[in-house]
Backbone as a printed PyTorch tensor [residue, N CA C, xyz], in Angstrom:
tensor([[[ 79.5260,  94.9630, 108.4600],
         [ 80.1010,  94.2200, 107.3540],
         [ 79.6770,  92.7590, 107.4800]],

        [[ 79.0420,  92.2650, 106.6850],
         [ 78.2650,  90.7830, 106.6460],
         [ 79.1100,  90.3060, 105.4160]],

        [[ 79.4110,  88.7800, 106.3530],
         [ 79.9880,  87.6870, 105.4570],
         [ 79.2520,  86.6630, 104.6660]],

        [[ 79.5390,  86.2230, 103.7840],
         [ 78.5520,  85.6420, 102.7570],
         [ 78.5980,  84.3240, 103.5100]],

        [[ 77.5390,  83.3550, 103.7740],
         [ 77.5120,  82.2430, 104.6560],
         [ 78.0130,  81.0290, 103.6280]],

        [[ 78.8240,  80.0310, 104.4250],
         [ 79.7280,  79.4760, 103.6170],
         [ 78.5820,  78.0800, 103.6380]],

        [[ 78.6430,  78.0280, 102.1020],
         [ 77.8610,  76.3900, 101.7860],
         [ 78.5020,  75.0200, 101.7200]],

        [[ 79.9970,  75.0380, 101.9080],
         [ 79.9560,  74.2960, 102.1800],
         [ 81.7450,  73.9380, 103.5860]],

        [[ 81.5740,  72.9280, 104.4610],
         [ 82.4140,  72.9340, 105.6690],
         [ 84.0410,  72.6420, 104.5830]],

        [[ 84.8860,  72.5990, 105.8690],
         [ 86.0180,  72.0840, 105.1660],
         [ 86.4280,  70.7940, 105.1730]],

        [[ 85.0690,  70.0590, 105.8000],
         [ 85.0940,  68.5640, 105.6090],
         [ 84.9250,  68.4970, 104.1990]],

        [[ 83.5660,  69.0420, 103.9110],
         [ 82.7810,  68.6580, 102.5320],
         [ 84.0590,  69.5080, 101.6560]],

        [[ 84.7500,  70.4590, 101.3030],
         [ 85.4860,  70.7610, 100.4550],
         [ 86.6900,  69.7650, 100.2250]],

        [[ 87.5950,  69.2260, 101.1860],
         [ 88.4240,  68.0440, 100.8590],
         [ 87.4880,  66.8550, 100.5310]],

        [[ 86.2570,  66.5210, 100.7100],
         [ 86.1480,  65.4280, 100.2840],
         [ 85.8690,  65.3340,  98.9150]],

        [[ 84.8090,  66.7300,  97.9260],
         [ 84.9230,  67.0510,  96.7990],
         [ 86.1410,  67.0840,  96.0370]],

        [[ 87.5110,  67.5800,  96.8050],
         [ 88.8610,  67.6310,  95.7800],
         [ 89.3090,  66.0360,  95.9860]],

        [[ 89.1000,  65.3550,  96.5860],
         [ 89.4010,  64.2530,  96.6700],
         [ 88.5190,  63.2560,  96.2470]],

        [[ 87.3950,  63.1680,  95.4470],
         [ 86.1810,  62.7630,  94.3150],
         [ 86.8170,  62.7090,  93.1120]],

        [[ 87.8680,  64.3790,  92.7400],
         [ 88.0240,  64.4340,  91.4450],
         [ 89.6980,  63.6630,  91.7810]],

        [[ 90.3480,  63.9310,  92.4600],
         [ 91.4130,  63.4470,  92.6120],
         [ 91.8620,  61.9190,  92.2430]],

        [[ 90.2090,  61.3440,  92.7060],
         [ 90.1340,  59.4400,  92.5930],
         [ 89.3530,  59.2310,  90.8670]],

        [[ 89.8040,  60.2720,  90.3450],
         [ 89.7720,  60.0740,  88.9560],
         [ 88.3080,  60.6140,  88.4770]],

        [[ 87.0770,  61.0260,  89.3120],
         [ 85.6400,  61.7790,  89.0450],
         [ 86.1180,  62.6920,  87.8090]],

        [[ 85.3400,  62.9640,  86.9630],
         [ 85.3020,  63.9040,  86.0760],
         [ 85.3820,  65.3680,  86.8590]],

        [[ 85.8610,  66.1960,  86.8050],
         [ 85.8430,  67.7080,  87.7640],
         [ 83.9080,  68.4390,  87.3680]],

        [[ 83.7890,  68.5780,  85.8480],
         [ 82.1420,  68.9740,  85.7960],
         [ 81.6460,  68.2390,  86.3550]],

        [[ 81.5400,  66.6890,  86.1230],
         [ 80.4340,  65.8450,  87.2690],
         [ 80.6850,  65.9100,  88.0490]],

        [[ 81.9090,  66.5070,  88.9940],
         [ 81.9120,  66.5350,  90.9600],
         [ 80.9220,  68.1390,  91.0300]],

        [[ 81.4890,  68.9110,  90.0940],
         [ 80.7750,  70.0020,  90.2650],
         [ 79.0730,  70.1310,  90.4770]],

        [[ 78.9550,  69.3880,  89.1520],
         [ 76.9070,  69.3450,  88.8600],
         [ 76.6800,  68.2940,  89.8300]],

        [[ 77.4620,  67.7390,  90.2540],
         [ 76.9210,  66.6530,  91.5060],
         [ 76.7290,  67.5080,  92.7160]],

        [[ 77.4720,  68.5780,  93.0480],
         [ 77.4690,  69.2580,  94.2940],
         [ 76.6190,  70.4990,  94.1100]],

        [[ 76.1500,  71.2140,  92.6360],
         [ 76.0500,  72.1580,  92.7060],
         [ 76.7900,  73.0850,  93.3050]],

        [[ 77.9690,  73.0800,  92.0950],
         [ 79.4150,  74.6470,  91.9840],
         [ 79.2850,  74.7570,  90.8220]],

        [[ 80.0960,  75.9850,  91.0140],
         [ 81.0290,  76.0550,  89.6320],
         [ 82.3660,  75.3410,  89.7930]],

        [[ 82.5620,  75.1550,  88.1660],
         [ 84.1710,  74.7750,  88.4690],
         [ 85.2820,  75.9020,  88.6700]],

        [[ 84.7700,  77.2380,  88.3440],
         [ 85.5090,  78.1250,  88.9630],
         [ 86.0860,  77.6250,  90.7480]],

        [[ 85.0340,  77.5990,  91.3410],
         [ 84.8140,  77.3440,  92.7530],
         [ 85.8970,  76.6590,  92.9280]],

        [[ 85.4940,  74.5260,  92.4760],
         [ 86.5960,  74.0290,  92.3090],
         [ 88.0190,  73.7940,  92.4060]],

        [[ 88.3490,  74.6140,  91.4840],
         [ 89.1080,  75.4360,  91.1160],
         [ 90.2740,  76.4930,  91.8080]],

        [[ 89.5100,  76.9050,  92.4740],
         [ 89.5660,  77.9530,  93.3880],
         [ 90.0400,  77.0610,  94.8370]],

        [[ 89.9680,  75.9030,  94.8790],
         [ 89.4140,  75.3150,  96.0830],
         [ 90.9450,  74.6840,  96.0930]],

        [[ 91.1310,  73.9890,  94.8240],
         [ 92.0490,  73.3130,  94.4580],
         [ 93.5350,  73.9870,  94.4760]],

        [[ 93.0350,  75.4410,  93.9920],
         [ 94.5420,  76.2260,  94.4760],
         [ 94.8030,  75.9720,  95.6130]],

        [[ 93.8550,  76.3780,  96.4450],
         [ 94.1940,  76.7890,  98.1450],
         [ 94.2030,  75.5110,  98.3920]],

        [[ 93.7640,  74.4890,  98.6130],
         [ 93.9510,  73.3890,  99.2750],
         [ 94.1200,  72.1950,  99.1920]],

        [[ 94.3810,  72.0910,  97.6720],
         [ 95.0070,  70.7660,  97.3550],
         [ 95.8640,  69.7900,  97.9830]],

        [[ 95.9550,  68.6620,  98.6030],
         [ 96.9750,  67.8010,  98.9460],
         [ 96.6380,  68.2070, 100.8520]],

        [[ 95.9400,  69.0760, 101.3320],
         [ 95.5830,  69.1340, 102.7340],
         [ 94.6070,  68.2610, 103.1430]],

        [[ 95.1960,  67.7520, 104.3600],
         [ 93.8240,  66.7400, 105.4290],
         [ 92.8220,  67.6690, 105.9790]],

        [[ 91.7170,  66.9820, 106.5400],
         [ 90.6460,  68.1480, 107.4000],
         [ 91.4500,  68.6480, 108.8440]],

        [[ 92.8190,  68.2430, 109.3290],
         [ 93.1980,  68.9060, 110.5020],
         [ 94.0540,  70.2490, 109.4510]],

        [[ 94.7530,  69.5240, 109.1200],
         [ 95.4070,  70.7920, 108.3340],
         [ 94.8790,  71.9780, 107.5710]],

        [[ 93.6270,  71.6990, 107.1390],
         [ 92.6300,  72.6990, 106.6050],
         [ 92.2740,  73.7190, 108.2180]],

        [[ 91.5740,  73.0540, 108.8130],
         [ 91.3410,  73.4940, 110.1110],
         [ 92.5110,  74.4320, 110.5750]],

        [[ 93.3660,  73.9020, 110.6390],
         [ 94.6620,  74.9810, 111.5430],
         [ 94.6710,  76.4070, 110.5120]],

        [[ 94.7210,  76.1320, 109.2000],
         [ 95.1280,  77.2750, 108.3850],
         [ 93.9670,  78.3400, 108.4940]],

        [[ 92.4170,  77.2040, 108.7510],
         [ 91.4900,  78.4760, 109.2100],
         [ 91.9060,  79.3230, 110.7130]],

        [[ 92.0750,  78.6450, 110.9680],
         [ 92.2830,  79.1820, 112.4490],
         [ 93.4380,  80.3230, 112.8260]],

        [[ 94.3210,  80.2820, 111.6980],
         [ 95.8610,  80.9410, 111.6220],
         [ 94.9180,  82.2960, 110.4430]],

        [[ 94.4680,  82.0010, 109.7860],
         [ 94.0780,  82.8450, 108.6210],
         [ 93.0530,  83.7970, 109.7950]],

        [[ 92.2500,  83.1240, 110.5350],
         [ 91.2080,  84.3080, 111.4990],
         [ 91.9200,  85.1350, 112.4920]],

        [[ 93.6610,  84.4700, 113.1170],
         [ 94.4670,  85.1130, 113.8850],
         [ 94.7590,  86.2460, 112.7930]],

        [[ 95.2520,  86.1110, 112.1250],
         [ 95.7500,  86.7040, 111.2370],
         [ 94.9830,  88.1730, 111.2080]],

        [[ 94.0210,  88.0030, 110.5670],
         [ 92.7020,  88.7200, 110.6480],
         [ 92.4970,  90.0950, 112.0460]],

        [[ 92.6470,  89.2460, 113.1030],
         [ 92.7630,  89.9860, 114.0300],
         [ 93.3900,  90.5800, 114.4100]],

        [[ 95.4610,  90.1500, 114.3860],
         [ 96.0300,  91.0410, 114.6980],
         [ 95.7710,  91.8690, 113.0390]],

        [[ 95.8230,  91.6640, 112.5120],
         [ 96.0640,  93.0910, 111.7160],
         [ 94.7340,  94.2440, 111.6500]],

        [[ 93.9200,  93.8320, 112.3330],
         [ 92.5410,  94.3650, 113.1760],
         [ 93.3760,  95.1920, 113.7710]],

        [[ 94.3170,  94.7330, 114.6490],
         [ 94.9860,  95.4690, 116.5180],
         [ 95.7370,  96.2370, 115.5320]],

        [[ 96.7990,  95.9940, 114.3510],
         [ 97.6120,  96.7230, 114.2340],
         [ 97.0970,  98.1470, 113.2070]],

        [[ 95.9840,  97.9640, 112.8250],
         [ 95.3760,  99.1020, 112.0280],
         [ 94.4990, 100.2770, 112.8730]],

        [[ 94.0830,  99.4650, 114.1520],
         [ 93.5430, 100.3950, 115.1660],
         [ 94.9650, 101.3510, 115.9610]],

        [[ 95.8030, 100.6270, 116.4770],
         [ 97.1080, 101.1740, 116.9350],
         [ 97.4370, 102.0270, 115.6880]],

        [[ 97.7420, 102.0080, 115.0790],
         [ 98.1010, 102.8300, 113.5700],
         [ 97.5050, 103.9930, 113.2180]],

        [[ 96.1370, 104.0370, 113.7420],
         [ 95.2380, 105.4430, 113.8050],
         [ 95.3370, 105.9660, 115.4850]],

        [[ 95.6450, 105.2290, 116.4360],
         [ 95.3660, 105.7830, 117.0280],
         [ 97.5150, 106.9130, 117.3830]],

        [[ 98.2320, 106.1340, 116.5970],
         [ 99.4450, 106.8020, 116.8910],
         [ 99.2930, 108.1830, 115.8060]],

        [[ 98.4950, 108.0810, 114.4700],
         [ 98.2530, 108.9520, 114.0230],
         [ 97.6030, 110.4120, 114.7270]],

        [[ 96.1200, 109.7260, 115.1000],
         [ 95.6470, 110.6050, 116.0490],
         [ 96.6910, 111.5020, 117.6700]],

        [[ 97.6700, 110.8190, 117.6940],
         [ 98.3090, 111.2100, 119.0770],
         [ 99.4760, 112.3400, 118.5840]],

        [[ 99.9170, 111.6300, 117.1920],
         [101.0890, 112.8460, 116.7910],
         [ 99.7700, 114.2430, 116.1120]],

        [[ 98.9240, 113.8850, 115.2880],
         [ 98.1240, 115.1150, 115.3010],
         [ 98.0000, 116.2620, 116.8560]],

        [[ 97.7240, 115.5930, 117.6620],
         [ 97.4120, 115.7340, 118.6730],
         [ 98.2330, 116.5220, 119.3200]],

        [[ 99.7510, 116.0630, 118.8670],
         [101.0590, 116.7780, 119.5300],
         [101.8100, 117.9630, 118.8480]],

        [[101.5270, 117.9980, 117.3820],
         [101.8040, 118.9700, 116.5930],
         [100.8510, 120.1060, 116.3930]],

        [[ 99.8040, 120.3040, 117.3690],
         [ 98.6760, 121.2330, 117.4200],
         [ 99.6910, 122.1860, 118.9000]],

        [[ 99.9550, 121.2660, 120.4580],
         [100.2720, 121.9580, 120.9560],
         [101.6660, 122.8320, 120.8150]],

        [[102.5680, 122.1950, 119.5820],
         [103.4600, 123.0520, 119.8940],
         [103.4760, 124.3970, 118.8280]]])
C-alpha cells in the first residue's frame, strides 16, 4: 500500500493559511503555490488557528493512532482465528 508523497511540509501549510489569513486573496495564495482551493480548503478545516508545534503533535498522535488500531485489528483476527480454532475441537 503506497502513500501519495506529500508536496507540501506542515511548515509550508500554516504558512499558506496564514498568507490568506493576513488578508491574501485565497485564489492568489492558491495560483501562487500551485493548489487547488479545494486543497486550501481542506487545509483550513483541519488546521486553522494551529502553530507548527501543534500541527506536529497532531501528526504524531494521528500516526499513533494509526498503529494501535493496526495492533487492535491484528488481535481481532487473531481472537477470531483462536475461537474458530476452538469450536472445531469440540
Amino acid at each position: 500500500m503506497s502513500m501519495k508523497a506529500k508536496r507540501f511540509t506542515e511548515e509550508q501549510i500554516i504558512a499558506i493559511l496564514k498568507e490568506a489569513e493576513a488578508g491574501a486573496k485565497v485564489m492568489d495564495v492558491c495560483r501562487k503555490h500551485g493548489m487547488s482551493d479545494a486543497t486550501y480548503y481542506n487545509w483550513k478545516a483541519k488546521y486553522h488557528g494551529m502553530e507548527v508545534n501543534e500541527l506536529k503533535r497532531l501528526k504524531q498522535l494521528e500516526d499513533e493512532n494509526g498503529k494501535l488500531k493496526h495492533i487492535v485489528a491484528d488481535q481481532a483476527l487473531d481472537i477470531q482465528a483462536l475461537k474458530h480454532v476452538l469450536s472445531k475441537k469440540y
